[in-house]
C-alpha positions as CSV (number, residue, x, y, z in Angstrom):
1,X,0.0,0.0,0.0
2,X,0.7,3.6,-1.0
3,X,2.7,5.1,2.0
4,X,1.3,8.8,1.9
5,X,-1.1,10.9,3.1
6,X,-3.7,12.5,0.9
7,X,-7.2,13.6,1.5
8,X,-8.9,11.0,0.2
9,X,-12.6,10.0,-0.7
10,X,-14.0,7.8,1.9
11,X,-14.2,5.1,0.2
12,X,-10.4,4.8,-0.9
13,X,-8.3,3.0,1.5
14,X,-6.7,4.7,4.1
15,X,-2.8,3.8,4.1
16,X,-1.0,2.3,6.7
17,X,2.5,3.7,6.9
18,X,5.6,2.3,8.2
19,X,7.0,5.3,9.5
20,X,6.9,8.8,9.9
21,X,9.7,9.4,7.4
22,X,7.3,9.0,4.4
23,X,5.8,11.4,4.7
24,X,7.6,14.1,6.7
25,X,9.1,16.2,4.1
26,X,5.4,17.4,3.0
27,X,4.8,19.1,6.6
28,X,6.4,22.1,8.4
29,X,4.4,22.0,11.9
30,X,3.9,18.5,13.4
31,X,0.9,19.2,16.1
32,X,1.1,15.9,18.2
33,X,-0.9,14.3,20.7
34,X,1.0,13.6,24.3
35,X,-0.7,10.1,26.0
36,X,-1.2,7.3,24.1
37,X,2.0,8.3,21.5
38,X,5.1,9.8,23.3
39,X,4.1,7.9,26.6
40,X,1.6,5.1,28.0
41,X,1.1,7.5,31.9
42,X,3.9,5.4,32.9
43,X,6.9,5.8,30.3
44,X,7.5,7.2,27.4
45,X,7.8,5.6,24.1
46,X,11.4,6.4,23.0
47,X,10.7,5.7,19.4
48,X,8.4,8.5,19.1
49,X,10.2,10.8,20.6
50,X,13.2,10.1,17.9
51,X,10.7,10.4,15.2
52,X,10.1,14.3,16.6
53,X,13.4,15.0,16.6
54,X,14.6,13.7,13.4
55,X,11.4,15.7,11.7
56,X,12.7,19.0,13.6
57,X,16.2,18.4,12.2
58,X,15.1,17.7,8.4
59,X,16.1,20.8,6.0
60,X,14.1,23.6,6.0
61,X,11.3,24.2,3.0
62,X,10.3,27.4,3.3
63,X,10.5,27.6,7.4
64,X,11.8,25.9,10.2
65,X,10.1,22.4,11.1
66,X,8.1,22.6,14.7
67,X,6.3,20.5,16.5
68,X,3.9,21.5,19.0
69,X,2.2,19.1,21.7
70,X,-1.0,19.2,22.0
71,X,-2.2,17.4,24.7
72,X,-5.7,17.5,26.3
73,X,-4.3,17.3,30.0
74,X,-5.6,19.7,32.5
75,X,-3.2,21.3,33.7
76,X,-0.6,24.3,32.7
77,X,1.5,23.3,30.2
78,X,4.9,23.3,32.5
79,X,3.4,20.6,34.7
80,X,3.2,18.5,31.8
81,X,6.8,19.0,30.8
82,X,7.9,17.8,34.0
83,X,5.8,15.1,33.9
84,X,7.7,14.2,30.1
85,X,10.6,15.2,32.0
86,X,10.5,12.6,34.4
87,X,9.4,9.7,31.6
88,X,12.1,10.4,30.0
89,X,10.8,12.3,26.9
90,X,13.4,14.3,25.4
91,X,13.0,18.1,25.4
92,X,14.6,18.0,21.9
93,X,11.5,16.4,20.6
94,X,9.4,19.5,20.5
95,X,9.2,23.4,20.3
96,X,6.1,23.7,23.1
97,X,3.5,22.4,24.7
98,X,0.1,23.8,24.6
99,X,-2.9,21.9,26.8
100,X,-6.3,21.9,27.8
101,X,-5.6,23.9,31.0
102,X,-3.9,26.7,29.3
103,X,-7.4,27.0,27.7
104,X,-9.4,26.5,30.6
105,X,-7.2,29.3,32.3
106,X,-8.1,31.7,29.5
107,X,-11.6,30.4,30.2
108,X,-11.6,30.7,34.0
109,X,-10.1,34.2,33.2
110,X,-13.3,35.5,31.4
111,X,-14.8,35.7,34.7
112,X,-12.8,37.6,36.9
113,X,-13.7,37.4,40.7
114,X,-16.5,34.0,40.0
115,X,-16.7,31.5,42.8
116,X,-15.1,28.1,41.1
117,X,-16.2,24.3,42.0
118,X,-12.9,22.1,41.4
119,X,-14.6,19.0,40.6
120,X,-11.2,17.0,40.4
121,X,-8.4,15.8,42.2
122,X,-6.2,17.8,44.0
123,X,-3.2,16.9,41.7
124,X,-4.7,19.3,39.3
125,X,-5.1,22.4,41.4
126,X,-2.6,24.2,40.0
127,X,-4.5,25.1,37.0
128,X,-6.6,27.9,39.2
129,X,-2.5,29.2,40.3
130,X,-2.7,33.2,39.9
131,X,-6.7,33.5,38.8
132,X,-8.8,36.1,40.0
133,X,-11.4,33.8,41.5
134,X,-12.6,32.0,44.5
135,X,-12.4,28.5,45.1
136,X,-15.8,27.0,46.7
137,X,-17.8,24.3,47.8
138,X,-20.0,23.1,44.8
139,X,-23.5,24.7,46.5
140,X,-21.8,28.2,46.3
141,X,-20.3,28.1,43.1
142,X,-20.7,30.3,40.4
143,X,-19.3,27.8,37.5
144,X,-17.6,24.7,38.3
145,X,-14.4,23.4,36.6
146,X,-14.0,19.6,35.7
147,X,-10.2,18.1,35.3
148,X,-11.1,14.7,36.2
149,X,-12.7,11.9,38.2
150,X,-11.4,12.0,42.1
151,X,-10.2,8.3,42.1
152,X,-9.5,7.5,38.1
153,X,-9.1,3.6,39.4
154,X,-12.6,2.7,41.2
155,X,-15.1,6.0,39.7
156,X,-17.2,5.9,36.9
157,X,-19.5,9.3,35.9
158,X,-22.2,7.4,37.3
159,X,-20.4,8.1,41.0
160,X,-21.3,11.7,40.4
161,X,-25.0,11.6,39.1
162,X,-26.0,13.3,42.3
163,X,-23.2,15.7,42.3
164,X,-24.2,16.8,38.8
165,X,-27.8,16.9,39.7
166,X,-27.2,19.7,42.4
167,X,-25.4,21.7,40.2
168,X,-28.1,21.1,37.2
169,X,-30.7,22.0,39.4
170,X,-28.9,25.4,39.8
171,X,-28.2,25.4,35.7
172,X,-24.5,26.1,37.0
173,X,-22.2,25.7,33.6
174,X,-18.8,23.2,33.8
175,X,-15.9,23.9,31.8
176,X,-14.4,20.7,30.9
177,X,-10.7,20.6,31.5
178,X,-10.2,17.6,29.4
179,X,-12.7,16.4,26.9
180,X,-11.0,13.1,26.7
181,X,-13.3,10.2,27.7
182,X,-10.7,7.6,28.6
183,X,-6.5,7.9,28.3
184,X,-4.6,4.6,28.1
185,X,-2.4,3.6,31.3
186,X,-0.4,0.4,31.2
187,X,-2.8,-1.3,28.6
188,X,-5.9,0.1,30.6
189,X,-8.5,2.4,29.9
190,X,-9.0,5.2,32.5
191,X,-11.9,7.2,32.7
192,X,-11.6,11.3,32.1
193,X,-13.1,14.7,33.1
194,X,-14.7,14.1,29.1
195,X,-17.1,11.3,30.7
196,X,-18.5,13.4,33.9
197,X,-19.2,16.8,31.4
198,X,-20.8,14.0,28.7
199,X,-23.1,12.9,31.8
200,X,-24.1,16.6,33.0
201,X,-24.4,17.8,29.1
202,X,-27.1,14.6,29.1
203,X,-29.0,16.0,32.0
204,X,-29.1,19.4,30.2
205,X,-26.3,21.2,32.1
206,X,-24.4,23.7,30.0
207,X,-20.8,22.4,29.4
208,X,-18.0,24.5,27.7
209,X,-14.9,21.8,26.5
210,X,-11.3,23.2,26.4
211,X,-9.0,21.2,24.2
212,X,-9.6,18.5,21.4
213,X,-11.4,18.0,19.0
214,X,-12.9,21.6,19.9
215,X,-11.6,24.6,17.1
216,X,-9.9,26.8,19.6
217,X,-7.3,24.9,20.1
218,X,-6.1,24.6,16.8
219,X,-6.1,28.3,16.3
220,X,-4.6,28.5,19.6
221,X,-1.5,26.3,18.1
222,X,-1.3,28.1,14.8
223,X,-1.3,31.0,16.6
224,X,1.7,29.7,18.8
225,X,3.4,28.2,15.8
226,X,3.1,32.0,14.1
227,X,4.7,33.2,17.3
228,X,7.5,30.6,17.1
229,X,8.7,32.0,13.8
230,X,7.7,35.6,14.5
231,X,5.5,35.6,11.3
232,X,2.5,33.5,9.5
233,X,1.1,30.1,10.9
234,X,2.1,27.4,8.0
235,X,-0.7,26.4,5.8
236,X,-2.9,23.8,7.3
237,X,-2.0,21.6,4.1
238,X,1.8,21.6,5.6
239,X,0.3,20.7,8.9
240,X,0.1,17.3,10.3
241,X,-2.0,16.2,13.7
242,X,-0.8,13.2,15.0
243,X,-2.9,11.2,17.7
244,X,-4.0,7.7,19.5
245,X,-7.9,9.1,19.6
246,X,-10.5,9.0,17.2
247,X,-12.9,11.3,18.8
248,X,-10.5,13.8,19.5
249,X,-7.6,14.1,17.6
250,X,-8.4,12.4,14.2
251,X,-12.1,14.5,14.2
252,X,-11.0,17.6,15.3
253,X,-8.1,18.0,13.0
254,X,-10.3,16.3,10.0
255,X,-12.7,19.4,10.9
256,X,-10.3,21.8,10.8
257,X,-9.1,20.4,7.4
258,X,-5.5,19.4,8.7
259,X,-4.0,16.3,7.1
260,X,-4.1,13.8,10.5
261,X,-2.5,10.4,11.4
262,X,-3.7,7.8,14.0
263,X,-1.2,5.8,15.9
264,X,-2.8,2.0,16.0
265,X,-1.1,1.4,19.6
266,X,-3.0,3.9,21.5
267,X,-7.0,3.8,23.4
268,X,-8.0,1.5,19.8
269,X,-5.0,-1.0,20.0
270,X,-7.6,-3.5,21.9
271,X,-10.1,-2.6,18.7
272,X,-7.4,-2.8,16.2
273,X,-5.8,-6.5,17.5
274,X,-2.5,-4.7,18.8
275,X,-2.9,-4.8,22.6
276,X,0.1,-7.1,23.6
277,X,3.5,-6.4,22.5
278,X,3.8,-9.3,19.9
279,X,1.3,-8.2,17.8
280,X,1.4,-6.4,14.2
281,X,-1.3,-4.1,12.9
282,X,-3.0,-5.7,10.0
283,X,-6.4,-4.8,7.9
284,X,-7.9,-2.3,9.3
285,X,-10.8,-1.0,7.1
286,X,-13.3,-2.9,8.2
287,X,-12.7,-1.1,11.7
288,X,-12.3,2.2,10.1
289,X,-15.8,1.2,7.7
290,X,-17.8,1.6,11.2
291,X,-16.4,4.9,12.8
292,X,-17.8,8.0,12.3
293,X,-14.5,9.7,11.1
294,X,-11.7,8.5,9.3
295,X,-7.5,9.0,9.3
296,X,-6.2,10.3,6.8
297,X,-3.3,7.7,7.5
298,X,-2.4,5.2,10.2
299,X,0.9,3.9,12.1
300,X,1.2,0.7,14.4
301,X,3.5,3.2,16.5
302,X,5.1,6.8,16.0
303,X,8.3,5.7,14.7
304,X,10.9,7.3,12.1
């Protein structure tokens, strides 16, 4: 099969590709997704984070090659570089990091002096650090912020039905911190802040989602990547979105109409047949026949 990446009709197969370097010298920004391709939540994946770096170190076309992580973690984004820090993702990998909590700050921000709800663990606190606001129990608040479930391990949304009830009842809005639903952690599925705002938007509460697949973040990192080279964002056609999630990364860069590339080994890998280490990624258009969006390309792993 073909190894490039081309909008295709939806009916053409979608190319499975053997490495990043087949198609790396068509892009100037890479905008990549954090869990699921340069780490698992426990370590990173050392391959991908060689396959950054040799794409920032290919000659220039035109402008300097970037990459930008995008991750849809709530917090700032230096907490999750010392997080990558300390799984051993190289710095030399990427230009910056841009997250869902540096949009729910701008959010928070908005409304100067408001009485918050952190609905979340306490790991994630310090995306409130320096805001004009008050931190409160949920029957006082003003607007309440989800990063996540309390216990990630045990909780489901449905732990929180009566939570979310009391703050419906007062049509109080949630920003959602991170519209993931689940992140991958050694093989397992853990449920995200996505799943408690997906249960409140259900009962008719009023939910406003920072991060992907939601447009603001991509102008947010076009924005940055204009900033990087003190000019003009590159063309969304020399763009590439790299990801492990369907529902976020593949659909909100498909929307945005930047070129996008799943990476098999990710929240599908049970789905695609490459949950334990010895598999290989085979056919997979029958599984991409019954999703609602489509890649553009796919990779077993991010690897050069």
């Amino acid at each position: 099969m073909s190894e490039t990446i081309a909008r295709a009709a939806s009916s053409a197969p979608v190319p499975i590709l053997g490495g990043l370097s087949a198609v790396a010298e068509r892009y100037d920004l890479i905008l990549c997704d954090v869990w699921g391709v340069l780490h698992d939540g426990t370590r990173a994946h050392m391959g991908a984070g060689e396959a950054l770096i040799r794409f920032r170190t290919l000659p220039e076309d035109g402008r300097r090659r970037r990459v930008i992580l995008v991750s849809n973690a709530p917090r700032p984004w230096a907490g999750v570089r010392t997080i990558l820090d300390g799984y051993g993702v190289p710095r030399e990998a990427y230009d910056a990091i841009l997250t869902s909590g540096d949009l729910t700050r701008r959010l928070i921000a908005e409304h100067p002096g408001e009485r918050i709800h952190h609905l979340g663990p306490e790991r994630d606190a310090t995306i409130f650090d320096g805001l004009d606001i008050r931190l409160v129990a949920a029957g006082e608040a003003d607007r309440v912020v989800c990063t996540g479930l309390f216990d990630d391990t045990t909780e489901t949304a449905e732990d929180y039905r009566e939570t979310l009830a009391g703050f419906r009842a007062r049509d109080v809005p949630m920003i959602c911190a991170n519209p993931d639903l689940v992140v991958e952690r050694e093989k397992k599925l853990i449920p995200c802040a996505g799943l408690i705002a997906q249960a409140y938007a259900e009962i008719g509460g009023a939910v406003t989602y920072a991060g992907k697949p939601y447009r603001p973040v991509y102008e947010a990192a076009l924005a940055m990547a204009a900033e990087l080279d003190g000019g003009s964002a590159p063309d969304v056609a020399r763009v590439l979105a790299v990801g492990d999630a369907l529902r976020t990364d593949i659909a909100g860069a498909a929307a945005y109409g930047i070129p996008n590339l799943l990476v098999a080994r990710g929240i599908h890998a049970e789905e695609l047949g490459v949950l334990a280490e010895h598999d290989t990624l085979g056919e997979v258009s029958e599984w991409l026949a019954r999703q609602e969006v489509r890649p553009d390309a796919v990779i077993e792993r991010l690897v050069w």
